[in-house]
C-alpha positions as CSV (number, residue, x, y, z in Angstrom):
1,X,-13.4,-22.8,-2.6
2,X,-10.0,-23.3,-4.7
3,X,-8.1,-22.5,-1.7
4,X,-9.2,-26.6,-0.7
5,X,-7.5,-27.5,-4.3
6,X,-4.7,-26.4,-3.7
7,X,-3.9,-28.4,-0.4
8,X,-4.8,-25.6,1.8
9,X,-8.0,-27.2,3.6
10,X,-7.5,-25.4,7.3
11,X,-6.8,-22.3,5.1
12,X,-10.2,-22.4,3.0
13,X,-11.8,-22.8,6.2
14,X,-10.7,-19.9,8.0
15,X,-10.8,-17.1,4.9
16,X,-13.4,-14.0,5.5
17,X,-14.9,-12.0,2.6
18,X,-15.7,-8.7,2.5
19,X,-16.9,-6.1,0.4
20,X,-15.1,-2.5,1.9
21,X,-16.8,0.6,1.3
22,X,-13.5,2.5,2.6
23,X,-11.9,1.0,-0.8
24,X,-11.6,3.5,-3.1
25,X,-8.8,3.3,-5.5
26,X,-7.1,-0.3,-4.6
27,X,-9.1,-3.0,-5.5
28,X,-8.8,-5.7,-2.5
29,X,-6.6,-6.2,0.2
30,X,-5.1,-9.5,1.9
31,X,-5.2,-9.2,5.9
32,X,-3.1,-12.3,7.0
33,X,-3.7,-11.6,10.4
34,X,-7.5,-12.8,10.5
35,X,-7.5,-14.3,7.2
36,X,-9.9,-11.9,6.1
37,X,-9.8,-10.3,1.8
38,X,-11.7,-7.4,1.8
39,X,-12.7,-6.2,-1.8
40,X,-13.9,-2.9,-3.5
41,X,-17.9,-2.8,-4.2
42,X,-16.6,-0.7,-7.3
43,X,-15.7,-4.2,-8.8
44,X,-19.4,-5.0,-9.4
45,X,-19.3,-2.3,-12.2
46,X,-17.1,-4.4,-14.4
47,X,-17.1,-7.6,-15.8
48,X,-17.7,-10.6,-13.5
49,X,-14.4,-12.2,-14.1
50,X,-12.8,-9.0,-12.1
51,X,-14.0,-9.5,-9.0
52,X,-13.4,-12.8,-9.0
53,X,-10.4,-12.2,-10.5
54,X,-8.8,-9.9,-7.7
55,X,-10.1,-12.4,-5.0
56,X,-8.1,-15.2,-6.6
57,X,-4.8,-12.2,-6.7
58,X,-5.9,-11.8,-2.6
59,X,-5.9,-15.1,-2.0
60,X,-2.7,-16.2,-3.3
61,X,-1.3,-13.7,-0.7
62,X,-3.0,-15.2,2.0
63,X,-1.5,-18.8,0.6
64,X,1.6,-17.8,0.0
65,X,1.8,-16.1,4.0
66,X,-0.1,-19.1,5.0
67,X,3.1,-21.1,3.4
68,X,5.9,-19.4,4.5
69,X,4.9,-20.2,8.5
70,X,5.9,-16.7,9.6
71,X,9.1,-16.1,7.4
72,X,9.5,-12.8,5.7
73,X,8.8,-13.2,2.1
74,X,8.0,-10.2,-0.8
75,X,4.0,-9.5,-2.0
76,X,4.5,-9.9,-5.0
77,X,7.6,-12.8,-4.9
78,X,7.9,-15.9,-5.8
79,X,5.7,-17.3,-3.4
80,X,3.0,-15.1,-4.3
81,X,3.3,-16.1,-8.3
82,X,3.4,-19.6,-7.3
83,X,0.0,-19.2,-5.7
84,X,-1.5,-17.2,-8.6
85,X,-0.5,-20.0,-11.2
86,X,-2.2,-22.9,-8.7
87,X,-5.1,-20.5,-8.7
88,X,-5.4,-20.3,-12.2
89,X,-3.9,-16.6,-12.9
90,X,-0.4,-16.9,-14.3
91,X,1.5,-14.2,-15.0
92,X,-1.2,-11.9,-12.4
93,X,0.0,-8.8,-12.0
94,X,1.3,-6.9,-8.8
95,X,-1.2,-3.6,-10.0
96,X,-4.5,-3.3,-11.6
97,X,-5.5,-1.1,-14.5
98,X,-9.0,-1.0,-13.8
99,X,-10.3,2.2,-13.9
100,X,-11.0,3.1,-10.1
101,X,-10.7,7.1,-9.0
102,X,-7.1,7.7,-7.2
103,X,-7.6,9.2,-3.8
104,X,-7.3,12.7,-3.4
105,X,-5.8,14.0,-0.1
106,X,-5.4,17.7,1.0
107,X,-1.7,18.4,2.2
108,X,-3.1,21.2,5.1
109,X,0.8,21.3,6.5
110,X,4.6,21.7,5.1
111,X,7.8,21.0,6.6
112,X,10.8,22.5,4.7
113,X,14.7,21.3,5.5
114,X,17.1,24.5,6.8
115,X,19.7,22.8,5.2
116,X,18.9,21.5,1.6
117,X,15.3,23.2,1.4
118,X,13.0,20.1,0.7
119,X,9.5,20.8,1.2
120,X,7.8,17.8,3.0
121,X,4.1,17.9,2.2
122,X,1.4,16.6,5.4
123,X,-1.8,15.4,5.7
124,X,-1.1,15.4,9.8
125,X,1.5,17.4,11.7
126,X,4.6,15.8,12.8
127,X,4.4,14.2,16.3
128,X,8.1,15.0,17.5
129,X,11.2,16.6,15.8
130,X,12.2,15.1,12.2
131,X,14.8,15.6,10.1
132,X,15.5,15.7,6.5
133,X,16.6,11.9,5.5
134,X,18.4,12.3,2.3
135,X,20.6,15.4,4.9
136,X,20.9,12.8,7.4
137,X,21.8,10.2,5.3
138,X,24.4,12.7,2.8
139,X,26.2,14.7,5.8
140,X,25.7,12.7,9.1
141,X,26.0,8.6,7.8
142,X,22.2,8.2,8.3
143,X,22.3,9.1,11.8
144,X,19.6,11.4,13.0
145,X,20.8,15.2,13.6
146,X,19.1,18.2,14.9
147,X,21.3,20.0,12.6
148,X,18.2,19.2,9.4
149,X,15.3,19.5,11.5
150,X,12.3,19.9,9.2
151,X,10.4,23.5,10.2
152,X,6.9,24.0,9.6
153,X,6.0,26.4,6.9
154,X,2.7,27.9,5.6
155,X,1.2,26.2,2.9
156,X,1.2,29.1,0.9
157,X,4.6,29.5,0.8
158,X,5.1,25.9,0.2
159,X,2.8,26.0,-2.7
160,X,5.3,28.9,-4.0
161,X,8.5,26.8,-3.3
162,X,6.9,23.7,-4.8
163,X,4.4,24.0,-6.7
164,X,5.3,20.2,-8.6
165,X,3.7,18.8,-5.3
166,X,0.2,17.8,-5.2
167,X,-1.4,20.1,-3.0
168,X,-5.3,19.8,-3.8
């Protein structure tokens, strides 16, 4: 595989490929824990050079993890565009524009602030007391305060309040 042209050899040897039914809108994802790309079947609709394409974009993440030996580094930094141009893709992107459905998910609860009135969408319910971050952050120096707990509204009120959010 490339990964062995580009001085990698106990790298090649340990990368896992997958195609991921659970992929919906992203194309692949890099797991550097196990080494493992796993890749959308949707790919297979398009031309070959996109699936081959966004393993090449996966695998320069898993070089450029492989490289840093456990330092902190940015997905899409340096490192990463480094690997893409010894893979062949300068200039890769951080997105794709391929034409794969977004994922839809239906907000069932709402949180709303008492003090500034945000309305927090959820897909699950909140497993202990929150507060309202930008509150926390304006009026208590970041620090968490019971003062902007988030309450649990009905969804239908939330829908009236703000309707701008994507409620499905």
């Amino acid at each position: 595989m490339m990964a062995g042209m580009v001085g990698l050899g106990e790298l090649a040897d340990k990368v896992k490929v997958f195609w991921n039914l659970r992929l919906s809108s992203t194309a692949g994802l890099a797991h550097h824990s196990n080494a493992q790309i796993d890749l959308n079947p949707r790919l297979k609709r398009f031309a070959p050079e996109e699936p081959q394409r966004t393993l090449l974009h996966e695998l320069a993440h898993l070089i450029a993890h492989d490289r840093a030996s456990g330092r902190r580094i940015k997905p899409h930094g340096q490192e990463w565009q480094n690997a893409c141009s010894e893979l062949g893709i300068p200039g890769e992107k951080r997105c794709h524009d391929l034409p794969l459905a977004n994922r839809v998910i239906k907000r069932k609860l709402a949180y709303q602030c008492r003090c500034c009135g945000t309305i927090v969408p959820r897909v699950r319910k909140l497993s202990r007391d929150s507060a309202c971050y930008p509150c926390c952050q304006k009026y208590n120096r970041g620090a968490y305060s019971r003062r902007f707990l988030l309450e649990k509204i009905s969804i239908k009120e939330a829908k009236l309040l703000a309707p701008e959010h994507n409620w499905v």
